[in-house]
N, C-alpha and C positions, 0 to 999 in steps of 0.2 A: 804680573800674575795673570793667567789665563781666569777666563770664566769659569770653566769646570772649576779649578780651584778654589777658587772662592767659598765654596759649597764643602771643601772638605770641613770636620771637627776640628777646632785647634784645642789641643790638649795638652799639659805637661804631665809625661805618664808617672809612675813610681819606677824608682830605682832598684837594683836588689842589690845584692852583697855580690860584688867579682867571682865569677865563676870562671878562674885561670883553667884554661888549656892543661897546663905543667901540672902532672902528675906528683910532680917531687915538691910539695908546697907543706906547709903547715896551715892548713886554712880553721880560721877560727873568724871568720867575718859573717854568718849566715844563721848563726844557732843551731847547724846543726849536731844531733847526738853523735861522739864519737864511735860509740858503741853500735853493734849488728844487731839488727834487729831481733824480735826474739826466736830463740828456734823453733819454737809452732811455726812463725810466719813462714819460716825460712823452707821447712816441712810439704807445709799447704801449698807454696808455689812450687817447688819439687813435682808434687804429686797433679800440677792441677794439666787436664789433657788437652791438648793442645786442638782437640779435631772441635772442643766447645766455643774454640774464639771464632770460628766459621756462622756463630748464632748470632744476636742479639742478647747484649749481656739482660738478666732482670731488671725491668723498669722502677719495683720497689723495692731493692737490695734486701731484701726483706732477712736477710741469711748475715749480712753488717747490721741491722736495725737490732734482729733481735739478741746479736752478742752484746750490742751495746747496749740496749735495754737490762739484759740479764748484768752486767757488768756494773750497773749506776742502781741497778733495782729500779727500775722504770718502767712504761708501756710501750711499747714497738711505735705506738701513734704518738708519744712523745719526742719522737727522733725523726731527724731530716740528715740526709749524706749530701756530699759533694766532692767535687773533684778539688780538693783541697780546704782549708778553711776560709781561704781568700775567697771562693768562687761561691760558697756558702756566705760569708758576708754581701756580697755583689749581691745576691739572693734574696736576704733580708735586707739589706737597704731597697730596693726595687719594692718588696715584700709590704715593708713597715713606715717608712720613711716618705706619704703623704702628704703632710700637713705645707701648710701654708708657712708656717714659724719655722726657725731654723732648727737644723738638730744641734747638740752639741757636745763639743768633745774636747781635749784635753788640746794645750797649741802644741806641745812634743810628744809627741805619741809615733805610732803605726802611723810612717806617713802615705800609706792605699788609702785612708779613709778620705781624705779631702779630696783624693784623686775621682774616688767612688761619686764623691758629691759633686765635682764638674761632671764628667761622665755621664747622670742622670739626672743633671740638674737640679740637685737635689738643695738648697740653700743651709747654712753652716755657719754657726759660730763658738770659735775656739776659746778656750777657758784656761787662761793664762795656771801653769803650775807657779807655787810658791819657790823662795829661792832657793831651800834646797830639794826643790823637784819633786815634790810630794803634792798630792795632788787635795784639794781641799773642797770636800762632799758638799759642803755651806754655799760655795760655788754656782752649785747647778739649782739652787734650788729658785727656777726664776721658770717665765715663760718659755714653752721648749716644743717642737714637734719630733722630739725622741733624744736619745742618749745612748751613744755605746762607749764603753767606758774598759780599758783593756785594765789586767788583774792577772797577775802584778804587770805594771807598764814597760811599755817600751818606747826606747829606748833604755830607760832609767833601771829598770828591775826593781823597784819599788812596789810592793803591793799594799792592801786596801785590807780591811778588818772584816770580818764579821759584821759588827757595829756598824763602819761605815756603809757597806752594803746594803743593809736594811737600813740605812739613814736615805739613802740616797732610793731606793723603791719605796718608803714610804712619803717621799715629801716628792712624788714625780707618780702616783699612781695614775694620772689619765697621760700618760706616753708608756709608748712601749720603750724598754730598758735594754740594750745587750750587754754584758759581760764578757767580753772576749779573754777567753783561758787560756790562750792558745800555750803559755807558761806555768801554770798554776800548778804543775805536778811537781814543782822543783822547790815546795814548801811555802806557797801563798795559799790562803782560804779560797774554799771552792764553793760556789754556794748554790750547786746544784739538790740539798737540803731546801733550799727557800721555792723552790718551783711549784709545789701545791699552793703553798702562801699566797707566792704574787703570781696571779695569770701573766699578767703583761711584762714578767720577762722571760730574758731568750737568751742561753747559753751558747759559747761559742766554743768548738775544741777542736782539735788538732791532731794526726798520729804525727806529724811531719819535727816533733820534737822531742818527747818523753817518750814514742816508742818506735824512732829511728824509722821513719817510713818516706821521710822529705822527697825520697824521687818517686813513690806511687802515688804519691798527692790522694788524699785522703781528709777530709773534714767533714765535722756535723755539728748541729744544732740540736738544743734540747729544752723544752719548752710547753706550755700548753695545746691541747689538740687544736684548737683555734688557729693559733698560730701557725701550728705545721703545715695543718692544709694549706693556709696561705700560700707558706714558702713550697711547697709542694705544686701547685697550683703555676704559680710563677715562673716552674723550673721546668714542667709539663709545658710551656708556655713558648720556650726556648730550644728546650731539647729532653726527650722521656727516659734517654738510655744516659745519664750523666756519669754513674759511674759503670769502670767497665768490670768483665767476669772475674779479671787477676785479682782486681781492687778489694773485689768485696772477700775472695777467699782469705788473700792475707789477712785483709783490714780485721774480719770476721777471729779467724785463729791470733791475731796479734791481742788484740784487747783480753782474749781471755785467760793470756798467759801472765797470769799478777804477781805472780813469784818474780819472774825474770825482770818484768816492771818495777818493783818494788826495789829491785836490786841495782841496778841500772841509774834509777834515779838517786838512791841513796850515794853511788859512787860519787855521782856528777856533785851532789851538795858536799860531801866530803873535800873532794877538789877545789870546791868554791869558796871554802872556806879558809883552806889551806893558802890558797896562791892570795887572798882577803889581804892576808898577815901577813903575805911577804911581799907584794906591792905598798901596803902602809908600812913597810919598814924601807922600802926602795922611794919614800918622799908623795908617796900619789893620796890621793884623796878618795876613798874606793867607795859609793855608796850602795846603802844596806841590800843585797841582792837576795829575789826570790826566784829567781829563774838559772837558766840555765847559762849566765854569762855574767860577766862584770862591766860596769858604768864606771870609767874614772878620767880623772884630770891627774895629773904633776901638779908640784909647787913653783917649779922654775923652768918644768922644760916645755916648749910648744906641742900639744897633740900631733898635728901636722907632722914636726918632724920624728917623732916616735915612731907614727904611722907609715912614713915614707922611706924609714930606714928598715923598719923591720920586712916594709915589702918587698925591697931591695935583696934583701937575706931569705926571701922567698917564706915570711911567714905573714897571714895575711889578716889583717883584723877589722873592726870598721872603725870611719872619721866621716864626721855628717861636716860637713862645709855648712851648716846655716847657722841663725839667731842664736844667742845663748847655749848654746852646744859644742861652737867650734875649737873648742880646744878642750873635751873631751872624747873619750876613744870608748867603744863597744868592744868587747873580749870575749867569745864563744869559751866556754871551758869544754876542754879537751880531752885527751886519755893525760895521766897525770905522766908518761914519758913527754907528748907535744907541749905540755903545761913547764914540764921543767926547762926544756929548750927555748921556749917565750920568756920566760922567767929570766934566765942568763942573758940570751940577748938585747933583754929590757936592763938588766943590771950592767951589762956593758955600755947601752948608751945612756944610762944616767950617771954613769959614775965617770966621763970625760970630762 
């Protein structure tokens, strides 16, 4: 190894879900909605004039801020944007995430989070889930320099109560708390009600799942004025123009179409329910899903090769290779034509 090198970061980055080339694929490994975005969005980018990207997009999206303010019943100084939710996390940990103590967060989860915490050095301790993957609020309640805690989780789709939630901000009030939503439109508690409550937490959302926006990369934050400044501050820090002029038009017209949302999401849980009952009748073990995908094992057959047959057959889904996982599979729910295609192809290789 050369000298310069030496000096490089060594890092183990995050992974994402395959993003095949082949057009001809069934992909269900990413979470993303199968559905188009809604027609305002679709509208707004139609309409938006092309001689405006020759500017500087606005520095405080202020035209996204206040859809989303208007949309949650919020104040415009309650809201922070970013170019995805990921970049908006990056944001709040850099933001929040000082202390000397470790933060702590769930050991199967979002796995960006640990990545975030090598990246800015940030120190971490993971908080083993119970055996059927459910996460237990009792947990955290120890020495801590913050907590973000995903709702409903992931990989699992399990989500957290009411209850839980104000269990877990009231026995952590000197840390700041995130809640990462980025799922939570798919029939988990949302506890952006609790924000006057508790100052020191900090929502986390998403367009990139419940309103089909995953390739304009879209996230925000929602939280006490304190707070925003911060992450606002931070973001000024790095870069003043983070989201650009297309972003905030759709992003703006996407949220405040709730009919289409409303609908959309109702689909995907009906779907989710559906194909529930007929993988627990095809031998698998499906746990309880608040999101927009399924968490499952087989009784007898290896994840791996379910995984590796079905991508063969060009349909794609995910299989995490680590601890306690590896022989469960991640399953995007899909339009309920892709869903019934998975379905038979899953009933062909277990019924060999």
């Amino acid at each position: 190894m050369s000298n310069w090198e030496k000096n490089l970061r060594q890092i183990e980055p995050y992974i994402p879900g395959e993003q095949s080339k082949n057009q001809n694929i069934i992909k269900l490994n990413a979470n993303e909605n199968p559905y188009p975005p809604s027609p305002k969005a679709i509208e707004a980018l139609k309409n938006i004039d092309a001689n405006r990207l020759r500017i500087y997009p606005s520095a405080t999206a202020s035209k996204l801020k206040e859809a989303i303010a208007k949309h949650f019943k919020l104040r415009e100084s309650q809201i922070f944007v970013g170019n995805g939710s990921d970049e908006v996390i990056a944001f709040a940990f850099m933001a929040c995430f000082n202390s000397k103590k470790p933060i702590l967060f769930p050991d199967i989860t979002y796995s960006f989070y640990p990545v975030w915490c090598s990246l800015l050095k940030i120190d971490y301790q993971t908080i083993p889930l119970d055996e059927q993957f459910h996460i237990n609020i009792s947990d955290y309640n120890r020495e801590n320099g913050g907590i973000i805690l995903p709702n409903p989780n992931a990989p699992t789709g399990i989500g957290q109560s009411k209850e839980d939630i104000i269990q877990l901000l009231e026995q952590n009030q000197n840390s700041i708390v995130m809640i990462d939503e980025a799922y939570v439109d798919f029939g988990a508690y949302s506890c952006i009600e609790l924000l006057e409550k508790y100052q020191n937490l900090l929502i986390i959302h998403t367009f990139s799942k419940s309103r089909s926006l995953a390739g304009m990369r879209i996230g925000m934050a929602m939280g006490n004025e304190k707070l925003i400044q911060t992450l606002e501050a931070v973001k000024n820090s790095y870069n003043s123009y983070t989201m650009d002029s297309i972003a905030i038009e759709v992003g703006a017209a996407s949220i405040l179409d709730e009919q289409y949302f409303h609908e959309t999401c109702q689909k995907i849980m009906a779907t989710r329910q559906r194909c529930t009952k007929e993988l627990q009748n095809m031998g698998f073990y499906v746990f309880p899903s608040q999101s927009n995908f399924l968490f499952v094992t087989h009784s007898t057959i290896p994840a791996k090769h379910i995984f590796e047959t079905l991508k063969s057959e060009n349909i794609f889904i995910r299989y995490f290779n680590l601890p306690r996982i590896n022989n469960h599979l991640r399953i995007t729910i899909g339009t309920d034509t892709e869903m019934d295609t998975l379905l038979q192809h899953i009933s062909n290789i277990v019924s060999i």
